[in-house]
C-alpha positions as CSV (number, residue, x, y, z in Angstrom):
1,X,15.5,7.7,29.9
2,X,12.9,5.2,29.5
3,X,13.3,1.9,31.4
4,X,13.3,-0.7,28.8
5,X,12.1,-3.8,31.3
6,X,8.9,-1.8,31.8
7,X,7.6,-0.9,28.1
8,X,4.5,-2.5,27.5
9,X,5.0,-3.8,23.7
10,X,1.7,-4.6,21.3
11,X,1.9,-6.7,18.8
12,X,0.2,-5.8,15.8
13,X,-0.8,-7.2,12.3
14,X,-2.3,-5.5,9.4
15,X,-3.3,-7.0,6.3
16,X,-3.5,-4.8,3.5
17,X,-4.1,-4.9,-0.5
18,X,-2.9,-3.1,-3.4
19,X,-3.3,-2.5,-7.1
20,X,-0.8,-1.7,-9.4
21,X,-2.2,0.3,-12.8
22,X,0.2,0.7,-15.1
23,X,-0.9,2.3,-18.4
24,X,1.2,3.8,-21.2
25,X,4.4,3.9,-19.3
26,X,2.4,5.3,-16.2
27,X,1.7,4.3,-12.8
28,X,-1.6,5.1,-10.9
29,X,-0.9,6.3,-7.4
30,X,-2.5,7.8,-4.5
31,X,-0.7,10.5,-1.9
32,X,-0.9,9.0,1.4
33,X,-1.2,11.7,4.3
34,X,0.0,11.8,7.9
35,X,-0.2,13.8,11.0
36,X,3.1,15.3,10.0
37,X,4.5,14.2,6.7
38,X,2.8,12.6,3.3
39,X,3.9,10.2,0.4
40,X,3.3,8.6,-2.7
41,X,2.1,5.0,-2.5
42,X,-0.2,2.0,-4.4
43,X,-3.6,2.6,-4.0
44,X,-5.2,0.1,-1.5
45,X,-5.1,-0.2,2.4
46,X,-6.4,-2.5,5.2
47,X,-8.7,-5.0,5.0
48,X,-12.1,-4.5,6.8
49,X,-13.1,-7.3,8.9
50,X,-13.7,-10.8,6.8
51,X,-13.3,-8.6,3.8
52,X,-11.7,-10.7,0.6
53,X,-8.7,-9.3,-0.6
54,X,-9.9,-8.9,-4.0
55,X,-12.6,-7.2,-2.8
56,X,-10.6,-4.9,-0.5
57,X,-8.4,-4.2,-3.4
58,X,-11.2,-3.1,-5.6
59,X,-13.0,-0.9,-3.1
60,X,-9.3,1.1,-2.0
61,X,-9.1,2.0,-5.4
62,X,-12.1,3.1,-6.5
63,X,-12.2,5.4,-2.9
64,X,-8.7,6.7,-3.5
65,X,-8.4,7.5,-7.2
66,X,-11.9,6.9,-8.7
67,X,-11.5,4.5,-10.9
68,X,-13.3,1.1,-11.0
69,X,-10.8,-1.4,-12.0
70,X,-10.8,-5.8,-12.7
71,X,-8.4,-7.6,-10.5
72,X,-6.7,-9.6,-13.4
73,X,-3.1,-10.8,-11.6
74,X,-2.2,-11.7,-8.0
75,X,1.4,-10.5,-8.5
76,X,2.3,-11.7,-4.9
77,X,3.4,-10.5,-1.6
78,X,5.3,-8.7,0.5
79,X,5.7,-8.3,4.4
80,X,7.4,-5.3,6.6
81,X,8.0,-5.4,10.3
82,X,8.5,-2.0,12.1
83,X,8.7,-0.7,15.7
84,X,6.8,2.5,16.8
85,X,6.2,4.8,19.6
86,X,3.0,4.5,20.9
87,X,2.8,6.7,23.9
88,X,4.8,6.7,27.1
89,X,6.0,2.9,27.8
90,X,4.3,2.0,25.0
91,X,5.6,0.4,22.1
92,X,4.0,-1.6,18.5
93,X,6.0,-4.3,17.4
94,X,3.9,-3.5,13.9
95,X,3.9,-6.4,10.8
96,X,2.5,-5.6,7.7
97,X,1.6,-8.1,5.3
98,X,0.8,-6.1,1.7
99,X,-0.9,-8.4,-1.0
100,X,-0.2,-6.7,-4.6
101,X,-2.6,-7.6,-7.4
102,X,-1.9,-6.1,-11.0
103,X,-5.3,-3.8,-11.9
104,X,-6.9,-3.2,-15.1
105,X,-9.2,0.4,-15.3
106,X,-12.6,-0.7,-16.2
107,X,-14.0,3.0,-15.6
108,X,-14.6,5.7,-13.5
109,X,-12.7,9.3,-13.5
110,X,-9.5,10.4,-12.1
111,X,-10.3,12.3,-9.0
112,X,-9.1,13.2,-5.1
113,X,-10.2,11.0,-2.3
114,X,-11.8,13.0,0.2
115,X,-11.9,12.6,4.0
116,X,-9.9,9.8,3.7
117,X,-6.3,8.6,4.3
118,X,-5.0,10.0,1.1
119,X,-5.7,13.7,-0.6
120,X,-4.8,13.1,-4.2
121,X,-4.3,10.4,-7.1
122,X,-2.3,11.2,-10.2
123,X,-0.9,9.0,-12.8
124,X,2.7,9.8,-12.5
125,X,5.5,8.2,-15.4
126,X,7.6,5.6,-14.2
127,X,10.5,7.0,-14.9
128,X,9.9,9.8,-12.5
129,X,8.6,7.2,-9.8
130,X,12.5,7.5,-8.1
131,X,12.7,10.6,-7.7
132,X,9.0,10.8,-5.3
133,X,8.6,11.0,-2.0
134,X,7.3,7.4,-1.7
135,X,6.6,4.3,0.3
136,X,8.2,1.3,0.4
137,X,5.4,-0.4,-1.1
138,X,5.6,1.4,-4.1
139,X,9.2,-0.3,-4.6
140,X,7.9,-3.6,-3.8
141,X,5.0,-3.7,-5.7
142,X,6.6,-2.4,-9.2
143,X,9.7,-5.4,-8.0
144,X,6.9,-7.8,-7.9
145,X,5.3,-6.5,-10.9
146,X,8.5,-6.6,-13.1
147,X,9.8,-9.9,-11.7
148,X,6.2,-11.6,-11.5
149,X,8.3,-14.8,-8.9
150,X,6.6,-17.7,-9.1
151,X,6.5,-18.6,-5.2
152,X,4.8,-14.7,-4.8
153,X,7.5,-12.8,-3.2
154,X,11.0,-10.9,-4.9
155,X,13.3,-12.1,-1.9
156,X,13.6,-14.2,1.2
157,X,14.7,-17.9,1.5
């Protein structure tokens, strides 16, 4: 049993961006894989240091799926807060802010990033989306992209 009063907890905050394609009733997504499991979710990822958003969105994209793409909407944002493992009295009190834009494909050709954080991209229809293995992101980028809120994010106060 682990003593409670002695886990060391890290806080932790990643800032990430995102790019939903949609294109004739299909979604452009990249397969995200772990150390044990893998899912579906919006191409994009972490910021590098004093990287623009924009810019970070741009550059996921083109290393996951291939495709160079025009940032033409900030759709908004969304936040998750999580708590992992990280070892033996060691625990990440992790937050996530995601920033979605919508993406237009300027160019490029479908293809699978490799040595990276994902292993494939495929435009999948969006009426199959539901029934992936997916991220949450996935969800909250096609709620912001539907609903378009004015203040940038689907729910909260």
């Amino acid at each position: 049993m682990i003593d409670l009063a002695n886990v060391m907890i890290n806080k932790e905050l990643r800032v990430s961006a995102y790019a939903i394609c949609i294109d004739d009733g299909k979604i452009l997504l990249a397969r995200w894989v772990g150390a044990d499991e893998w899912q579906w979710t919006l191409p994009g990822g972490g910021l590098d240091h004093a990287e623009d958003p924009v810019d970070a969105a741009i550059r996921e994209v083109e290393e996951e799926t291939g495709y160079r793409i025009a940032v033409e909407t900030l759709l908004g944002m969304d936040t998750v807060r999580r708590r992992h493992p990280r070892g033996p009295g060691r625990e990440a009190d992790f937050h996530g802010l995601r920033i979605v834009y919508e993406g237009r494909i300027l160019g490029g050709t479908l293809r699978h990033e490799v040595g990276g954080s994902t292993d494939q991209a495929a435009w999948v229809d969006l009426d199959r989306v539901a029934d992936l293995e997916r991220s949450d992101v996935v969800d909250a980028g096609l709620a912001l992209y539907r609903v378009r809120p004015r203040n940038g994010r689907v729910s909260g106060p």
